[in-house]
C-alpha positions in Angstrom: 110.9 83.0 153.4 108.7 82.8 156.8 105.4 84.2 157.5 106.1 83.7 161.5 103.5 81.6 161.9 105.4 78.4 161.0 104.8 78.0 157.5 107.8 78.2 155.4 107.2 78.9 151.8 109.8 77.8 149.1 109.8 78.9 145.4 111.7 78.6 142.3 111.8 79.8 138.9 110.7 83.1 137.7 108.8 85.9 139.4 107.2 88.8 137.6 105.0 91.3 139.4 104.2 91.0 143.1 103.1 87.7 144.3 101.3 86.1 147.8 101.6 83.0 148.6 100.9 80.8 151.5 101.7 77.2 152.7 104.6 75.3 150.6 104.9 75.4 146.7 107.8 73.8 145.8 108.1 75.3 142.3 106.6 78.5 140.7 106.1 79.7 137.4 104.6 83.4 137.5 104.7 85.9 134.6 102.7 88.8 134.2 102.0 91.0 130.4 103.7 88.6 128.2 105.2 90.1 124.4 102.9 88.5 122.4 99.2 87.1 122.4 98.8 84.3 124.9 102.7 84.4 125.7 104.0 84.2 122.5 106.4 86.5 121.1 105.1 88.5 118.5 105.9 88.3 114.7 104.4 90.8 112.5 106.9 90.6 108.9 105.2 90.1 106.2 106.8 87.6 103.7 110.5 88.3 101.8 110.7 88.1 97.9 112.6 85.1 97.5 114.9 87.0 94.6 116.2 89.8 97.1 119.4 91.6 94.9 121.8 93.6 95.4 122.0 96.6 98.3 125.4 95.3 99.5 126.6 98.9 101.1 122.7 99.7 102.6 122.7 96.1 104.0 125.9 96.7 105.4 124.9 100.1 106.7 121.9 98.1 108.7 124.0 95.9 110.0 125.9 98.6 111.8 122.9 99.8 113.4 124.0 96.3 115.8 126.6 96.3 118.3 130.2 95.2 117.1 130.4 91.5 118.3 127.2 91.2 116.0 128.7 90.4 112.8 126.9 88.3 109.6 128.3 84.5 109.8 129.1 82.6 106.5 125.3 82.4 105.9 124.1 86.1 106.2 122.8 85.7 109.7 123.9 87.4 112.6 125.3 85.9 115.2 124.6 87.8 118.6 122.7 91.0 119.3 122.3 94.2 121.6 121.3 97.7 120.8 124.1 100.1 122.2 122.7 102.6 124.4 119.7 104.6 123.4 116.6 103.9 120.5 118.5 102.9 117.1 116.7 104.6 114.1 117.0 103.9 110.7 115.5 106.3 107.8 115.5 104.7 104.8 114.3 106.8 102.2 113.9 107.0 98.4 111.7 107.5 95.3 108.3 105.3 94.7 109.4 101.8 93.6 113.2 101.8 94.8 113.1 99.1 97.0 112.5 100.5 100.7 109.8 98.1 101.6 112.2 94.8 100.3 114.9 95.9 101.5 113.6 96.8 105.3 111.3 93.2 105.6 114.6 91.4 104.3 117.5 92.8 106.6 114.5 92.5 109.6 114.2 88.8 108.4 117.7 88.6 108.6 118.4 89.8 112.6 115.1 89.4 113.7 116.1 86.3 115.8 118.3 89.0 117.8 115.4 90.5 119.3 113.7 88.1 121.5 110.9 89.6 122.5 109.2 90.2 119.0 109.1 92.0 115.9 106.7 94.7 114.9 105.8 96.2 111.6 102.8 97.8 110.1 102.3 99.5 107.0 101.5 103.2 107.5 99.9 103.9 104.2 102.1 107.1 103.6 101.9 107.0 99.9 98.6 104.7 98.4 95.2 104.5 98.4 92.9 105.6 101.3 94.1 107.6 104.2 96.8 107.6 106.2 97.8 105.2 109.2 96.7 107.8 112.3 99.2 107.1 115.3 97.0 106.0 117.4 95.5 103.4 115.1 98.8 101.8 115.0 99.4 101.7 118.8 96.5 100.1 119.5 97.6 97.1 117.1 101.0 97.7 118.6 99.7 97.1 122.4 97.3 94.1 121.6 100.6 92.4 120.3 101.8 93.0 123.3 99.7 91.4 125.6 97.8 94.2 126.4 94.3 93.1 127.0 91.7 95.7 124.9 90.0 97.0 128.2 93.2 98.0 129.9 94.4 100.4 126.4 93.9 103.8 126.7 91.7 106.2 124.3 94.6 109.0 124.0 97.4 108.7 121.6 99.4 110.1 124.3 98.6 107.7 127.0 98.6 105.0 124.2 102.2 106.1 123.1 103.0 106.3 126.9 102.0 102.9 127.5 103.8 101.6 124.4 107.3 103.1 125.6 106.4 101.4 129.0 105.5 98.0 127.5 108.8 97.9 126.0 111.2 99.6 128.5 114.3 96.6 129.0 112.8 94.5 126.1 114.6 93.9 122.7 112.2 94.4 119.9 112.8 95.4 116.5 110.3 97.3 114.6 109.7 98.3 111.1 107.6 100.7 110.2 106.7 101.2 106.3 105.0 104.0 104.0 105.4 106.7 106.6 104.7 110.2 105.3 105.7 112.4 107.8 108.1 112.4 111.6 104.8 113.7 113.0 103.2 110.5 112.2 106.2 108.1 113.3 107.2 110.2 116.3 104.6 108.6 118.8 105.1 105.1 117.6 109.2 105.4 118.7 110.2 103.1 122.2 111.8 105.3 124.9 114.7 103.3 126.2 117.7 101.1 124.3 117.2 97.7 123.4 115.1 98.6 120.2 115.9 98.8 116.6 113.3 101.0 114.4 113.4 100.9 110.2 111.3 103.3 109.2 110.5 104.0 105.0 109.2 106.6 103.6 109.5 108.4 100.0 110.0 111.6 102.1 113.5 112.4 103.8 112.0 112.3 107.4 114.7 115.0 108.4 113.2 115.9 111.2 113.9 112.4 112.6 117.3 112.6 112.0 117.7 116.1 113.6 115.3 115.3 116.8 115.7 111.9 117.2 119.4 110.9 115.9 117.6 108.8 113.2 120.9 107.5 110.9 119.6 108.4 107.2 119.7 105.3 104.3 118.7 106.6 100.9 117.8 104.5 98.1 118.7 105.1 94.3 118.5 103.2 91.4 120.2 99.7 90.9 123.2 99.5 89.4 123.1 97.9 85.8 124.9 94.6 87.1 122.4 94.2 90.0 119.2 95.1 87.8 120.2 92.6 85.0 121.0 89.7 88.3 117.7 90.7 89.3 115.8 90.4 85.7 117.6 87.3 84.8 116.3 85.7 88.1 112.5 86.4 87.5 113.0 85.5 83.5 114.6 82.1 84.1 118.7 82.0 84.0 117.4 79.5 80.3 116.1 82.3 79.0 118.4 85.1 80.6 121.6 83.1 78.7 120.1 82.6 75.3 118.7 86.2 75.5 121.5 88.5 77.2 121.3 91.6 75.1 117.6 92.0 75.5 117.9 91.9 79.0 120.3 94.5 79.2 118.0 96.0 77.3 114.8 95.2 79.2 117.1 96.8 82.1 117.4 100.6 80.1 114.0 100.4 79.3 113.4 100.2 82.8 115.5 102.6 84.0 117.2 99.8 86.7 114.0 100.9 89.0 113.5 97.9 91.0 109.7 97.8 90.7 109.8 98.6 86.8 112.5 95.8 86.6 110.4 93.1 88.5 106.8 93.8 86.5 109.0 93.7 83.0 110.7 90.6 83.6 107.5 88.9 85.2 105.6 89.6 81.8 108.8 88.2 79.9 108.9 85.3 82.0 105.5 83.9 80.0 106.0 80.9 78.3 104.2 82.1 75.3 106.5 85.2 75.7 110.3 86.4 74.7 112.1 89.2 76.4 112.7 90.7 73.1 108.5 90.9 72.7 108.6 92.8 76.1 110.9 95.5 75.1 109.3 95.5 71.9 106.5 96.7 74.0 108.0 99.3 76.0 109.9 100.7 72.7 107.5 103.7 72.3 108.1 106.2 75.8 104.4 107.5 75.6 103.0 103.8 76.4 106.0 102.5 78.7 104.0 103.3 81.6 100.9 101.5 80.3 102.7 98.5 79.6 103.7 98.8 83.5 100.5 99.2 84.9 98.1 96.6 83.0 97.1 94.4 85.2 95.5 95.9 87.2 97.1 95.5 90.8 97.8 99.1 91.9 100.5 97.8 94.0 102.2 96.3 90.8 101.5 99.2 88.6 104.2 101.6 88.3 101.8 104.6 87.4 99.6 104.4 90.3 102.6 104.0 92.2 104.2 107.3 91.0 100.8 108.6 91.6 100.7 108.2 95.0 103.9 110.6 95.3 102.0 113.5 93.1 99.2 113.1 95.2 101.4 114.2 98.3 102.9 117.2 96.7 101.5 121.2 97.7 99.9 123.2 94.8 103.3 124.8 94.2 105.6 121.6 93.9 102.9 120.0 91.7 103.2 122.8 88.9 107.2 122.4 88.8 106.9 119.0 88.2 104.4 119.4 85.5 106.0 122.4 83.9 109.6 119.9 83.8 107.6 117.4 81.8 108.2 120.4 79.1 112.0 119.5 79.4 113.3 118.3 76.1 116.1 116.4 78.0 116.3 113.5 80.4 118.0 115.3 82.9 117.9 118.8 84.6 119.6 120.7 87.0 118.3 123.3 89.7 118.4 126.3 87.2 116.1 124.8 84.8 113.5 124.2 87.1 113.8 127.7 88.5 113.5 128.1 84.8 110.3 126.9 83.9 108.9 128.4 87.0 109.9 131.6 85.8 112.1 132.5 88.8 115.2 133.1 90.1 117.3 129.9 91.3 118.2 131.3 94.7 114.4 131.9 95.7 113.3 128.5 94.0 116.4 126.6 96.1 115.1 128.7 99.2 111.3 127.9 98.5 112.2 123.7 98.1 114.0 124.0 101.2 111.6 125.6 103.3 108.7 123.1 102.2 111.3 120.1 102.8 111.8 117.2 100.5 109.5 115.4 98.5 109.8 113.0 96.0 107.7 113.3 93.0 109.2 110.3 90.9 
């Protein structure tokens, strides 16, 4: 270009933002807010479990969150990306200790190199100790991975969650956000424009993401008994796994093929000083299976405090069924018997449930 004055000015390369220049500069590098901390590109997953099993049909149901041409190659990864044409949203929900959290961080491992300009997760502390994740809280880790200086975020959640959308308008960024609770505290955290990819967890349904914002629901359940046992005999040793087959199936039932059950079993039978066979001899008596599950102390690894992070969540009301179904005599019940014990009828019970929305109680 030509200032009129007889200087010509000449650049190259790549221009963000407006720029002045005078004199002649034969090559320019300008970029403005960069996705990432000092220009790099930000990488928030925390590590994948190494002995990742099963989930061949929810895998396959992330995968089709991705455009078409997208497909896994021979080694799992995917081979090109794009995000259609709006926000793609991902529910996956599911009882305490079914896997959401490994299964999210290990599909986002898998595609994350589709999203070039970073990927984002945080735990919102849902379900656990001490309170949840607020919003706002989030975004301001959010923005500072970003790029965006401290000075220049906003003290609103709404400005914050206005400047987040902004920030990633015609970026690709996939983000994963665990533990939520509730679509009230994942709404504000959601981009605004396509090119984004959101996993969000939670032991809660989150319908009201899938009716407001076209969230695509993924629920969980139990492994099957072929998966469980792959998964037991990988943390036991495959050694141990041959010479031992029907106590691992056994291990398995004990379990109940919960993935988190599964994986603190087979950890304690994986000892050297310790059989499989020892293990179940353990969990034999029902009253002290959950002991056996929770004793070392790791809250995260302990399957009671994890189920008592659900029961923490539930109203007065919700909390009395599930203690009055502990009188079952069975293993399984329907509808009518828990209108049952709550001495009521099944229509109002059915009505009451659905009104309060989903919760699961584990």
């Amino acid at each position: 270009m030509s200032d009129g004055a007889g200087f010509r000015n000449e650049a190259s390369g790549e221009v963000r933002g407006t720029v002045v220049q005078a004199g002649s500069i034969g090559q320019l590098s300008l970029a403005g807010t960069a996705t990432g901390t000092g220009g790099s590109v930000a990488r928030q997953l925390p590590s994948v479990v190494r002995d990742f099993t099963g989930r061949t049909e929810q895998v396959a149901a992330l995968d089709a969150l991705l455009p078409a041409e997208a497909e896994p190659s021979s080694d799992g990864a995917v081979d090109d990306a794009g995000t259609g044409g709006s926000v793609v949203i991902s529910a996956v929900d599911g009882a305490a200790g079914i896997g959401k959290t490994t299964l999210a961080v290990w599909w986002a491992h898998r595609v994350q190199h589709l999203f070039p300009d970073g990927t984002l997760h945080t735990n919102l502390r849902g379900y656990g100790p001490g309170d949840p994740a607020s919003p706002g809280e989030v975004l301001v880790g959010f923005l500072r991975a970003l790029g965006l200086p401290g000075e220049r975020i906003p003290t609103g959640t709404a400005e914050k969650a206005a400047t987040f959308r902004s920030l990633l308008a015609g970026r690709r960024v996939l983000m994963v956000l665990d533990n939520a609770n509730a679509a009230e505290q994942v709404r504000p955290l959601l981009p605004g424009t396509a090119g984004c990819v959101v996993v969000v967890t939670s032991r809660d349904r989150l319908t009201g993401l899938v009716v407001t914002e076209g969230a695509a629901r993924l629920t969980l359940d139990l492994l099957s008994e072929p998966e469980a046992i792959t998964l037991a005999s990988g943390i036991v040793g495959q050694d141990r796994a041959t010479a031992e087959p029907d106590a691992v199936r056994e291990l398995v039932r004990c379990c109940g093929r919960l993935p988190l059950a599964v994986r603190i079993a087979a950890g304690y039978a994986s000892g050297p000083d310790t059989t499989v066979a020892e293990v179940i001899a353990e969990m034999a008596d029902e009253r002290y299976r959950l002991d056996v599950l929770s004793r070392e102390g790791d809250e995260r690894a302990a399957v009671r405090a994890v189920f008592d992070w659900s029961y923490q969540q539930l109203d007065d009301e919700r909390a009395r069924v599930f203690r009055r179904l502990g009188l079952h005599p069975g293993p399984e019940f329907c509808a009518e018997a828990a209108a049952a014990v709550m001495s009521g009828s099944l229509r109002v019970f059915e009505r009451q449930q659905h009104r309060r929305g989903p919760a699961e109680a584990s």
